[in-house]
C-alpha angles and dihedrals in degrees: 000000000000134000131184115197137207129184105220147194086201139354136187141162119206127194117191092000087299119116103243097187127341138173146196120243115334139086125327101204116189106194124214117196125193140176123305093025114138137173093278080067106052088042086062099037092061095042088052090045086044097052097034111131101228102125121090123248133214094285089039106257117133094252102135137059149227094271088040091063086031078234124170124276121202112181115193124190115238121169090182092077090073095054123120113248102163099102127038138351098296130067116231118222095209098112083053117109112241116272096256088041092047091048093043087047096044093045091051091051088044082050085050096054089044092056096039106045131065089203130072127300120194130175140211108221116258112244090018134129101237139194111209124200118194135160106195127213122220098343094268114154119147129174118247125200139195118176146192107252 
């Protein structure tokens, strides 16, 4: 599984011009299943976006996260992030899980956040089409993995 990760000031999806989940300040995490992936996965991948040190501390280094600051998390589904883009002009999407695989998988590490973090958790919709809003801040974005084997 993939995350990539981006401290915010605010973050929000919209699907068919309604806000769908937001948050204040805090991490917009778009999530990226292939193939492969498992819940094993998506347990460790919300452990290592949870305990990520993105957040700044007292003398400014980015020593705390985002339970640390009991900031916001809104986690967005986007199959796009597995694609193959090593060769041509146009990304495959073979490395990619299988739709019903990808939103059982997304919906257990969303699960995962929930249970493991006091702040918000908010979520984009699988299979939507999605508007998201973020101001980043920073910028500070970083990729996050958690593989089979």
């Amino acid at each position: 599984m993939i995350a990539l990760i981006q401290r915010a000031r605010h973050g929000a999806v919209r699907v068919d011009d309604d806000v769908i989940g937001e948050i204040g300040p805090g991490l917009v995490c778009l999530v990226g299943v292939g193939q492969g992936d498992g819940s094993p996965q998506a347990k460790r991948l919300a452990e290592r976006v949870l305990n990520y040190r993105v957040f700044p501390d007292d003398e400014g280094r980015m020593n705390r996260s985002v339970r640390d600051v009991v900031g916001g998390v809104l986690a967005v589904p986007q199959f796009t992030l597995a694609a193959d883009t090593r060769r041509g002009n146009r990304p495959s999407f073979t490395p990619a899980a299988d739709p019903g695989d990808a939103e059982a998988l997304f919906d257990r590490f969303v699960a995962e956040l929930q249970a493991m973090h006091p702040g918000k958790v908010a979520t984009g919709r699988f299979g939507a089409d999605m508007q998201v809003e973020l101001v980043n801040d920073g910028p500070v974005t970083f990729w996050l993995e958690a593989r089979p084997g």
